[in-house]
C-alpha positions in Angstrom: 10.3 -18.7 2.0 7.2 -18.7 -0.4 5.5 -20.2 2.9 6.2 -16.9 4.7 4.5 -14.7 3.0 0.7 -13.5 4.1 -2.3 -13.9 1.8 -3.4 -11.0 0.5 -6.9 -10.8 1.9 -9.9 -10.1 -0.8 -12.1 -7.4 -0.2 -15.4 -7.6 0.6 -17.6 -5.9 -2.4 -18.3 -3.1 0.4 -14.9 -2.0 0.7 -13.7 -2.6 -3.0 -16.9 0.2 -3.2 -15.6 2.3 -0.7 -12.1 2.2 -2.4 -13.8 3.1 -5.4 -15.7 5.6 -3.9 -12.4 7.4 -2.5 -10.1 6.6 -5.6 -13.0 8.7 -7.2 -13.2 11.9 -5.6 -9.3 11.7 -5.7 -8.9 12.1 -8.8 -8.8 15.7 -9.5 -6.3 16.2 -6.1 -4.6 13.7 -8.2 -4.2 15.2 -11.6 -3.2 18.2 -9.9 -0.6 16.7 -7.7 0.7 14.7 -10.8 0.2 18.4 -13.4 2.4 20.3 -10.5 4.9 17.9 -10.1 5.6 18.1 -13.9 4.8 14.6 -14.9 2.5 15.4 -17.7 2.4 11.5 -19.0 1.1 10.4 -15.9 -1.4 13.2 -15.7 -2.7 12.1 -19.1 -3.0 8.4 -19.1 -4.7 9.2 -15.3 -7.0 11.4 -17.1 -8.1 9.6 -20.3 -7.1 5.6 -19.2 -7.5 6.0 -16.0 -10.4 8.0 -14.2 -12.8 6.9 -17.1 -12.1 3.0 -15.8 -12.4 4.2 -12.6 -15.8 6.1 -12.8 -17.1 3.2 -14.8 -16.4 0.7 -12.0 -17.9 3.3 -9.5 -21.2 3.5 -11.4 -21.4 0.1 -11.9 -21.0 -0.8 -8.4 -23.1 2.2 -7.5 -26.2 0.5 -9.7 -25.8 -3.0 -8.3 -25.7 -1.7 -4.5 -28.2 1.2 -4.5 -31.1 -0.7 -6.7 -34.4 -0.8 -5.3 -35.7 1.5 -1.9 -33.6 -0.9 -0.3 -30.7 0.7 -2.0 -31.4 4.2 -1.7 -31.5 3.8 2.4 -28.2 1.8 2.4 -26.6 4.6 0.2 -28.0 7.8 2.1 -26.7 4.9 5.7 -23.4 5.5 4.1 -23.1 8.6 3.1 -24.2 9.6 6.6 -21.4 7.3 7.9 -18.8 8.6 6.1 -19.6 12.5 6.5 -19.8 11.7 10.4 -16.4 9.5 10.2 -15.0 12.3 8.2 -16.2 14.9 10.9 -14.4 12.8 13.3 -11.2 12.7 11.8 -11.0 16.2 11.4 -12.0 17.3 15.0 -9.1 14.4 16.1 -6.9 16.4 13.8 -7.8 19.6 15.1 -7.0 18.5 18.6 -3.6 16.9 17.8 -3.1 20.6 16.2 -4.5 22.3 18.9 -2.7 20.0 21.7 0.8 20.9 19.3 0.6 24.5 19.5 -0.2 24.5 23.1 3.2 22.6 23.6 5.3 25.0 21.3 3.8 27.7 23.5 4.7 26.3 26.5 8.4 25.7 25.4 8.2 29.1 24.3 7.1 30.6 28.3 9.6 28.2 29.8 13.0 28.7 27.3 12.1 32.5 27.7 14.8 34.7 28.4 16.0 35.4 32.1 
């Protein structure tokens, strides 16, 4: 049974970045999320135990990527990438929205009354 099960894969140090990178500007969705829902514990030890970590792995890995003029080309590369990738994934979810409404519409014209 032990055989079975998959290997986790390791991440490459550019996506345990990007994962920081995300985990990052999540937080304060996060702490909201967690402050709505009540669970105050939580909220703290996100805020104070948490986030702090978090950020400190973020600037570290920040310092170590983006060193040099070298560094400052990769990081505006990726921050270009990801506001384009972004862009992208909203204009996809516009459409699925857009292609939705269109179909409830339709329903609408065709179930009308006779």
């Amino acid at each position: 049974m032990a055989e079975n099960k998959k290997k986790k894969k390791k991440e490459t140090p550019e996506q345990r970045h990007r994962n920081l990178q995300d985990q990052v500007q999540a937080l304060p969705y996060a702490l909201a999320d967690l402050e709505a829902k009540g669970e105050k514990r939580k909220a703290f030890m996100l805020k104070y135990l948490a986030a702090p970590v978090i950020r400190l792995m973020k600037r570290m890995m920040d310092r170590q990527r983006y060193a040099g003029p070298e560094g400052q080309k990769l990081k505006q590369q990726e921050q270009m990438k990801r506001h384009l990738e972004m862009r992208r994934k909203q204009m996809e979810f516009m459409q699925g929205e857009m292609a939705r409404q269109q179909k409830k519409a339709q329903k609408r014209t065709k179930g009308g009354p006779r």
